[in-house]
C-alpha positions as CSV (number, residue, x, y, z in Angstrom):
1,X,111.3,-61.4,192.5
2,X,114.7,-61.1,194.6
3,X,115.5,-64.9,194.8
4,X,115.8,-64.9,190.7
5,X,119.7,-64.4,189.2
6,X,119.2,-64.7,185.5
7,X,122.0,-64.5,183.3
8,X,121.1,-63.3,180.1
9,X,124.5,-64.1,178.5
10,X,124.7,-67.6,179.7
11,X,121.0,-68.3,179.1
12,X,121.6,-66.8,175.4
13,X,124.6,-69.3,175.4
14,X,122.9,-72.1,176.1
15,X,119.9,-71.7,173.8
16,X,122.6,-71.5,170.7
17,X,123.5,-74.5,172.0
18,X,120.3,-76.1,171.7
19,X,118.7,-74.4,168.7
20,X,122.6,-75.9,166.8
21,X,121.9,-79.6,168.5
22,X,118.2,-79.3,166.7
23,X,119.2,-77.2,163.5
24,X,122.2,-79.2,162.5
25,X,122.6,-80.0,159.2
26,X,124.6,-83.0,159.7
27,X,123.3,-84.3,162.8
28,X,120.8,-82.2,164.3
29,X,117.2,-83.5,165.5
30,X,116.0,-82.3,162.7
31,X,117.7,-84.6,160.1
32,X,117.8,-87.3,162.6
33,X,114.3,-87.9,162.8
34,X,114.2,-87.4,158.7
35,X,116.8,-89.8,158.7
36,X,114.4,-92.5,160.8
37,X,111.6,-92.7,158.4
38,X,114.4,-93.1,155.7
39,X,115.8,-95.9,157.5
40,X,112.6,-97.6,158.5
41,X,111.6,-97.4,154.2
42,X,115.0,-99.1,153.6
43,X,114.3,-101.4,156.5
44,X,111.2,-102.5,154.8
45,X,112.7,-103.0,151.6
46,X,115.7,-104.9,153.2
47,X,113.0,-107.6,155.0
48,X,111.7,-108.7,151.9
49,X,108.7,-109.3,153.7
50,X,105.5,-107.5,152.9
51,X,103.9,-108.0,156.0
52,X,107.4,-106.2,157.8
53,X,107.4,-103.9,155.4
54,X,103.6,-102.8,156.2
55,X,104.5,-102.8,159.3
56,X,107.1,-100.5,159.6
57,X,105.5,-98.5,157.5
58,X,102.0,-98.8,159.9
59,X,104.7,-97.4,162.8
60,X,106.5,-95.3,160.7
61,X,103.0,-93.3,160.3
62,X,102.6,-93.6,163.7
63,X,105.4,-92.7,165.1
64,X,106.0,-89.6,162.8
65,X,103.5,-87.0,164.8
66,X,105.2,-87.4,168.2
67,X,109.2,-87.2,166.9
68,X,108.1,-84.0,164.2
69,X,105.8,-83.1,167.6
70,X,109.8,-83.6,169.9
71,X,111.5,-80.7,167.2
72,X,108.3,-78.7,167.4
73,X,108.6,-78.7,171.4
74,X,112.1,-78.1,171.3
75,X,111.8,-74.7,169.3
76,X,108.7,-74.1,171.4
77,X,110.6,-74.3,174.3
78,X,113.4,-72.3,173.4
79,X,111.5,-69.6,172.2
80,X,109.3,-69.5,175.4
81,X,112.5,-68.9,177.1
82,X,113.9,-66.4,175.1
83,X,110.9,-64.5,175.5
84,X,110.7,-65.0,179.5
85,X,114.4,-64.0,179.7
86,X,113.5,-61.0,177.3
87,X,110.6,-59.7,179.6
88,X,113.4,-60.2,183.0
89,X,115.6,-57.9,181.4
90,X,113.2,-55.4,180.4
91,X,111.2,-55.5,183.6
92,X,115.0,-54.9,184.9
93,X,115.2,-52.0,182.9
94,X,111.7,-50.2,183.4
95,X,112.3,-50.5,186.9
96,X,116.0,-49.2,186.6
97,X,114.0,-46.3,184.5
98,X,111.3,-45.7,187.1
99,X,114.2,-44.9,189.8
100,X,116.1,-42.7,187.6
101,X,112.9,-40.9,187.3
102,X,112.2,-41.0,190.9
103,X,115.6,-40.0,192.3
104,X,115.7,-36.9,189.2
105,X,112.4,-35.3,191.1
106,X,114.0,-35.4,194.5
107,X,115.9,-32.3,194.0
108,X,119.8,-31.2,195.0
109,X,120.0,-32.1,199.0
110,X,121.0,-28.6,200.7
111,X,124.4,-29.5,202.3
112,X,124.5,-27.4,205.7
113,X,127.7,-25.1,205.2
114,X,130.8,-25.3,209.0
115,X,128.7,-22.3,210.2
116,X,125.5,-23.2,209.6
117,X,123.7,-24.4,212.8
């Protein structure tokens, strides 16, 4: 497709980026949405309450599936653009290799000599 410019490098640049802001040890998604449930336990316990504590316990179960669901969409995503990106460059290349191969069987072009008429 002409209207695409894709640039590989910058594209690979930017999915570092992300899969560091998810991956993180210290502060990535990952750990952050560890770090919820952990919070919303000591929450609980804090309340001194046990109807707040079953509560945020009720949401903590419920809310679980969709923010591990966010880091599982988030590696989805940059691996589905990895792999477009991926099959842009090698379609670049097979078509790159289908005109060497094209332009190899056209032969030397005969080059009419000053005399030659």
């Amino acid at each position: 497709m002409s209207g695409w410019d894709i640039e590989p490098r910058g594209v690979g640049s930017i999915l570092i980026k992300v899969l560091g802001l998810v991956e993180d040890p210290d502060d990535g998604l990952e750990k952050v949405v560890g770090d919820v449930f952990k919070h919303v336990g000591e929450a609980g316990t804090a309340a001194m309450s046990e109807p707040i504590a079953t509560a945020l316990g009720e949401y903590a179960k419920y809310a679980e599936p969709q923010l591990n669901g966010m880091v599982s969409t988030t590696g989805r995503c940059v691996s589905g653009t990895y792999e477009a990106v991926k099959a842009y460059i090698d379609g670049d290349l097979e078509m790159a290799a289908e005109a060497q191969e094209k332009a190899a069987g056209v032969g030397v072009p005969r080059i009419p000599r000053l005399g030659d008429r």
